[in-house]
N, C-alpha and C positions, 0 to 999 in steps of 0.2 A: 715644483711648487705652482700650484694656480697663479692665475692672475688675477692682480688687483679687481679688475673690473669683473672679475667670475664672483668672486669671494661676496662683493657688494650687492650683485644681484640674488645669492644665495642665503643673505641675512630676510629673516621676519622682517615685516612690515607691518606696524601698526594698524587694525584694523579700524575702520572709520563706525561709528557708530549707525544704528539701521537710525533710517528715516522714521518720522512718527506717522501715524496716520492724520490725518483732518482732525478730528474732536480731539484726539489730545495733543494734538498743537497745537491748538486754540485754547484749552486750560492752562496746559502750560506755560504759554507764552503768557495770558493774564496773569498766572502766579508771579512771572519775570517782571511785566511792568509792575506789578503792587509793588513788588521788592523795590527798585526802583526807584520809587517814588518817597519812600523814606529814607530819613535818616538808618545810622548805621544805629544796630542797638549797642546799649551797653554793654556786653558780658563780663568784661575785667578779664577774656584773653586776649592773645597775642593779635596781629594785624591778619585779615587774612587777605588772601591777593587773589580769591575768587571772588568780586562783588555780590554778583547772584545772590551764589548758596549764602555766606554769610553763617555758618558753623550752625544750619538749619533751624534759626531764631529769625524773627519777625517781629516789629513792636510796631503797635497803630496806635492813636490818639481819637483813631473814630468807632465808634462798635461797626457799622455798618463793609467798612474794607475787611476788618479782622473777620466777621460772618461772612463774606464772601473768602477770601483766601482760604477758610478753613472750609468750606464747601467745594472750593475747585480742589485742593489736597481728598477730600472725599472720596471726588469723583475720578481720582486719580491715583487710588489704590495708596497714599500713604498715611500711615497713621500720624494726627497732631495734635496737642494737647494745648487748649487755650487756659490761658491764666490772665487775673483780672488784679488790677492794681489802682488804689486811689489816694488821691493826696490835693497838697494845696491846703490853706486855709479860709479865705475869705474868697478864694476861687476854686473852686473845686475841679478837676480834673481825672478824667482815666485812662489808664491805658492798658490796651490789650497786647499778650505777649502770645504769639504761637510759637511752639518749638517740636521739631522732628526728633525721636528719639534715634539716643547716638549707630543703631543699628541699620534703622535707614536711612540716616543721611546721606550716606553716600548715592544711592539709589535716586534719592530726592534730587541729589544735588549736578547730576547727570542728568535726570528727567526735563529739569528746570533750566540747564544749560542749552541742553537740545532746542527745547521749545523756545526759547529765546532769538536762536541764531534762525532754525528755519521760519519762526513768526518776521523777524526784522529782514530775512531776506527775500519774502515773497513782498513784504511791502514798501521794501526801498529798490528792489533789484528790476523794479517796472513791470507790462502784462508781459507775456513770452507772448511769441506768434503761435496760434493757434489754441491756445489754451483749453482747455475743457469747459464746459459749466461751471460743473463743480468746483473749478480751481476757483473761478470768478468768484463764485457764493463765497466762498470759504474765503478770498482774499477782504471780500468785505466784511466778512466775522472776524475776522483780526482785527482790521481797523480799528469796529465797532470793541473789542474787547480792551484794546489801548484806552482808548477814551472813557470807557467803564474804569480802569482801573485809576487813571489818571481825576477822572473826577468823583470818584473814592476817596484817594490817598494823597493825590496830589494837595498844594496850595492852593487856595482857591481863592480866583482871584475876578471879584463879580463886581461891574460895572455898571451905569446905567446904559451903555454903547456895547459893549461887548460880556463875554464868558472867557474864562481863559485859567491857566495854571499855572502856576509856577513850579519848576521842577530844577535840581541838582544836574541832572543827568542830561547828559548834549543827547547822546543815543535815542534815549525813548522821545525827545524833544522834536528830531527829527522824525520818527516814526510817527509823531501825531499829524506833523503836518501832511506827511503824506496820507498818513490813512484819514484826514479830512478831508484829501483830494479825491480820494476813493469813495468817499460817500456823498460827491459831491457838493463839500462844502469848501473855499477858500477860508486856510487858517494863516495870518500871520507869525510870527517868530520872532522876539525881540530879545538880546542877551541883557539883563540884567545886575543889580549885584551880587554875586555869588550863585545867581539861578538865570535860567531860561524860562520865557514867557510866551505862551502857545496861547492864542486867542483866538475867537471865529467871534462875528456880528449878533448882535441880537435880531431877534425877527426870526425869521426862515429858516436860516444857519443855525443859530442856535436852538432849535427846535429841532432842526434834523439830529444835531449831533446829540441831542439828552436823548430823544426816542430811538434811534440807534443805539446808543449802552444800556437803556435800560432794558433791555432784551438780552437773558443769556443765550448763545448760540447751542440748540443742547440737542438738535435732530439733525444727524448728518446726510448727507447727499448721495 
């Protein structure tokens, strides 16, 4: 009979999924923080325990997040279908719903995971020594894609002293600060009720970090 430890080494091992390239880990990872930054939609299924994907539904309250997430899904080879809802009486309100059909979900929902972890780990995991150019450029087109999507979707929470958002999520909360630090701007962080509060200064700061997002990152290196 073999031995335990032969047997062990002769089983499959999972294979890790391939890395993404530059541009589409920088759509991707936007599509990750939009998600993000809302609430859960309603579907009336069960819970799911991938936050991300989220059963490939998306609900925004702004036209402008929902026009960008269905432009980086575009640009990112998956089909999505927007649908427009209005209600309210004396206040009127819409919301936009995107959803992945059930065939490429799966597909989606891997894409947007990937992109996720490697966009959060270039901008939490510090410069590496020696880095390239290009890693540089591109670690600050993430940054800059965080705070696009964040002041999208996010809370918005405008002061006469400061810019800032409020968000659910600790994760992308941290990511903003750093990728503020990457563009050279100090952002604050204060925990809230039920949310986190990401803010940078008016003046300078605040000027860097709008004209930063409002650029998409769309010619790679």
């Amino acid at each position: 009979m073999a031995p335990e430890s032969t047997t062990l080494l002769d089983r499959p091992r999972p294979s890790s999924p391939a890395p993404l390239d530059w541009p589409t880990v920088a759509d991707a990872f936007e599509v990750a923080c939009l998600l993000r930054c809302t609430p859960r939609p309603a579907t009336g299924t069960r819970r799911l325990t991938n936050e991300t994907y989220r059963g490939g539904v998306a609900e925004f309250n702004r036209e402008h997040a929902a026009h960008r997430m269905q432009q980086l899904l575009d640009r990112l080879d998956v089909p999505v279908e927007h649908e427009l809802a209005t209600g309210g009486l004396r206040r009127r309100y819409e919301l936009h719903r995107l959803w992945v059909p059930r065939e490429h979900q799966s597909a989606y929902a891997t894409l947007v995971e990937i992109g996720w972890r490697q966009g959060r780990r270039e901008l939490l995991g510090g410069p590496a020594p020696g880095a390239s150019r290009a890693r540089r450029i591109w670690r600050s087109r993430l940054a800059a894609a965080a705070w696009r999507a964040a002041l999208l979707a996010g809370g918005r929470h405008v002061r006469r002293h400061c810019l800032g958002v409020r968000l659910a999520d600790r994760d992308l909360a941290a990511v903003l600060v750093r990728g503020a630090a990457l563009l050279e701007v100090p952002a604050t962080l204060r925990p809230g009720a039920g949310c986190f509060l990401v803010s940078v200064a008016n003046g300078p700061h605040r000027m860097r970090i709008v004209d930063s997002a409002a650029v998409a990152p769309t010619v790679p290196c």
